[in-house]
N, C-alpha and C positions, 0 to 999 in steps of 0.2 A: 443793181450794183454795176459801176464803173469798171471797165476794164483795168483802170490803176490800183481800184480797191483791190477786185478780184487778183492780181499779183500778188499787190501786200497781204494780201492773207495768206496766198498761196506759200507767202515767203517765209511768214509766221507757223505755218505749219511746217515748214521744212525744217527751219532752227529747234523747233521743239522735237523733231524727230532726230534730229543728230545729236542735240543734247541726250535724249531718253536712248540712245545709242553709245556714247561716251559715257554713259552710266553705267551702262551696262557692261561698257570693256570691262570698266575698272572693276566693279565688282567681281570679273571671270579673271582678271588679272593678280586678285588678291585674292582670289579663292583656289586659284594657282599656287599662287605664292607660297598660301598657306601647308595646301597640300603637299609639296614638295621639302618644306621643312620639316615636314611629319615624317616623308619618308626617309631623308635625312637622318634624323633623329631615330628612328628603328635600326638603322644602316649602323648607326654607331654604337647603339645598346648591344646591336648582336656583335659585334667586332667584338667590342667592350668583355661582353662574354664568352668568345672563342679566346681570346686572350688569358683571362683569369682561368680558363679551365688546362687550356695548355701550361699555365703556368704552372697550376695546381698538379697536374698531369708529372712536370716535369719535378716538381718538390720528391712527390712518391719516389720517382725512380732513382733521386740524388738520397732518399734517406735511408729506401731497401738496399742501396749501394753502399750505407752507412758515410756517405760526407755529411759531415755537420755543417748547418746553415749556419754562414755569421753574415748578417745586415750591413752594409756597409751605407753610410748616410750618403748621397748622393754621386756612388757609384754604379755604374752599369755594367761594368766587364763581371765575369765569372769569379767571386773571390776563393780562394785556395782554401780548404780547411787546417785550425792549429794543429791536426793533428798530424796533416802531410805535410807541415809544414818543419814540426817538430823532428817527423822520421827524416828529413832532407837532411837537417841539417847533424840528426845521431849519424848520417852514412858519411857526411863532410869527415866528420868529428874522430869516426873510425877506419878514415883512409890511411896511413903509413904517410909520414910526411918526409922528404926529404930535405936530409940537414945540409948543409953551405960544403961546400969543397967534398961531397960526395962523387967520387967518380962511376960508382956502382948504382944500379938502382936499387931500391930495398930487395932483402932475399924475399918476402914475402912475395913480391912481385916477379923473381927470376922465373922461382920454381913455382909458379901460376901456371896448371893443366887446366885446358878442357873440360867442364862436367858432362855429364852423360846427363838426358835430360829427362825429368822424371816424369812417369803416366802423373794425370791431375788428380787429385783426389777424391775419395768418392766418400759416401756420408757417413760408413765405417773406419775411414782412416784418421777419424781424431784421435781413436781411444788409444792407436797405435803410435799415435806421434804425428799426426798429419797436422795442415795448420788448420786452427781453429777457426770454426764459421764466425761471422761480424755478431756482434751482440745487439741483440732485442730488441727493440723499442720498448719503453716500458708500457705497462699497458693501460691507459687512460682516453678517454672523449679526444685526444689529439687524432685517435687512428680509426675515429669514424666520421663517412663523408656524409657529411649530412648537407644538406643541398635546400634550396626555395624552388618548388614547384607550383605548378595551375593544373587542375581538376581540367583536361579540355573534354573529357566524355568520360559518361558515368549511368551504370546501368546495373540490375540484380542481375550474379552468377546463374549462369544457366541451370547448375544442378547444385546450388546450394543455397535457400532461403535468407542465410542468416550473412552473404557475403557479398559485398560490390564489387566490380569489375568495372578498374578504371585504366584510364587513359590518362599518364601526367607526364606535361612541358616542365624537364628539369635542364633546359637550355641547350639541349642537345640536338642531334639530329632529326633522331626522330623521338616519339613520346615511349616512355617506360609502360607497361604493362603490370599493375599492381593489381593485384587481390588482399581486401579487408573487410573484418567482420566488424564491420560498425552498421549494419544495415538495424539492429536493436535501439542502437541509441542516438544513429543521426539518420534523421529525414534526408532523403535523396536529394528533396529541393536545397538545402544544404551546401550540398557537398559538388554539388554543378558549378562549374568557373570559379572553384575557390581557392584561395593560396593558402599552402601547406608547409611544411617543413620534412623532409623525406631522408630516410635512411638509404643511401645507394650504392652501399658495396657491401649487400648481403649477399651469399651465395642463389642464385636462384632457386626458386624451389615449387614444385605443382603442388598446388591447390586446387581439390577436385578437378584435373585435367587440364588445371589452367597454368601456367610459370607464372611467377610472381617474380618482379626483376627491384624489389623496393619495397620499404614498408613507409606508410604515414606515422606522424611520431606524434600520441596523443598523451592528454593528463586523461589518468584514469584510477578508478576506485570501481567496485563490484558492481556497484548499484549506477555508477554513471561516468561516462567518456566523451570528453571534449577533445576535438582536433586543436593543435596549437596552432597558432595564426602566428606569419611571420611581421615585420616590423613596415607599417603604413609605406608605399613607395618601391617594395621588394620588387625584382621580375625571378622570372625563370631562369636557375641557372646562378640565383647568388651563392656564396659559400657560407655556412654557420659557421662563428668561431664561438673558441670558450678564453673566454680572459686568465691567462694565466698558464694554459696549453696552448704548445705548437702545434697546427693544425700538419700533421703529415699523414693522410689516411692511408689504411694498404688497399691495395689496385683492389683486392675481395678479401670478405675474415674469411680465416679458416673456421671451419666450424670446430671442429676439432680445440683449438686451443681456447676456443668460449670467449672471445675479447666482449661481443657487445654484450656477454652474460656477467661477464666481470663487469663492465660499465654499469649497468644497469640499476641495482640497488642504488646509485649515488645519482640518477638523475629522477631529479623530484620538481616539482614546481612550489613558488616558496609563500612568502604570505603577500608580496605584492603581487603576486599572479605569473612571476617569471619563471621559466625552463630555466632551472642549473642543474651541475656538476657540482656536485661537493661545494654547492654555496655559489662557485661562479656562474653569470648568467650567459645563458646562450644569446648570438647576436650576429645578427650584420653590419658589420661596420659601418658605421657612415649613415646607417639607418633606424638603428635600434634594435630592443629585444625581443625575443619570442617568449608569446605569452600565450596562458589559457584564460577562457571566458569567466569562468569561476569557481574553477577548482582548487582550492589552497595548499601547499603542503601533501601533493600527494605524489603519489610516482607518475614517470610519464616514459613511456614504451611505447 
């Protein structure tokens, strides 16, 4: 071989190496690319979710405050409720007005003392005349927080056969601590990485020495219990609503006043396989409803 040839080869091999070189960017450039849009997109799902919960966060504490929500269509500021709205304008209504060519100001106003200012009151001073506490929520599925959670770990109670102990992503910091006796009628392999629907403003409670900070919300009959599954697309962290109630949960039920005992008789799963309230079905907006595998018409706790 000629010294010219031996070049042009040599040249030949060079191009095909710079080529299989620029191929190679480009695929680490798009598998960049890619990658970085993924992380993106997580960045904004949890945003997404720190939002809706602070929001949800702050609904509680404007309804145990007793303001009434009113919606306003494409406003953002804070809107007043009618009902402070109402008292504004009875103090307008019951000020002393001064009439034209009044030289005096009203006597009401002259002889205006000082009050002396009174201790606050305490939770015997209604019966006595004290002002009365804000009124109740009434009590329905609006005031429990039911949440979409993921199974991240899941293992048999240490000291108790018949219960799991698990670990669930309900969009929060860290994962909730649940103990459930479904170890009879769901297989373990089951219940690993699966999305659920969770009750999370029960009072905490030990379970053979373990706190339970949540329950799983299942269709169930004696002889057999299906976990609900939430709507194809859910993550951790979405909120259930019920069509028809406004979702205001309390921060925790009291045990005491039995709410999700009251609740309870009325949520059933219906003949299409959905979780309701008294008929309406539970759901994630924007994603759909929660359902059981195929339990019809039964209750679900």
């Amino acid at each position: 071989m000629s010294n010219i040839e031996r070049v042009l080869a040599n040249n030949n091999l060079a191009e095909q190496l710079l080529d299989s070189l620029k191929s190679e960017l480009t695929a680490i450039k798009r598998e960049l690319i890619i990658r970085k849009k993924k992380e993106l997109i997580q960045q904004n799902n949890l945003l997404s979710k720190q939002v809706e919960l602070a929001k949800s966060e702050l609904i509680q504490l404007e309804c145990r405050n007793g303001k009434e929500q009113i919606p306003v269509p494409g406003e953002t500021a804070p809107v007043q409720s009618q009902s402070a709205t109402k008292s504004e304008n009875k103090q307008k209504q019951d000020q002393p007005q001064a009439k034209a060519g009044d030289a005096k100001p009203p006597k009401a106003e002259k002889e205006k003392k000082p009050k002396k200012e009174k201790p606050a009151a305490t939770a015997g001073d209604t019966k006595k005349g004290g002002a009365a506490p804000a009124p109740e929520a009434p009590i329905d599925v609006g005031r429990l927080d039911l949440r979409v959670g993921k199974i991240v770990e899941v293992s048999k109670h240490p000291d108790a056969d018949s219960l799991y102990l698990e670990k669930i992503d309900c969009g929060e910091a860290n994962p909730r601590t649940v103990v459930s006796g479904l170890v009879k009628f769901v297989p373990i392999e089951e219940m690993r990485d699966r999305m659920v629907v969770v009750l999370c403003n029960l009072k905490p409670a030990k379970m053979r020495g373990v706190t339970s900070e949540a329950m799983v919300m299942c269709a169930s009959t004696p002889e057999k219990v299906e976990v609900l599954s939430p709507p194809a697309g859910s993550v951790p962290g979405d909120l259930v609503h019920c069509e028809g109630y406004t979702r205001c949960p309390d921060a925790q039920l009291n045990p005491k006043k039995k709410i999700f005992e009251t609740c309870a008789p009325d949520l059933k799963t219906n003949g299409e396989l959905v979780a309701c309230y008294k008929d309406s079905p539970l759901s994630v907006p924007g994603k759909g409803n929660v359902v059981a595998q195929s339990l019809k018409n039964v209750q679900v706790k």
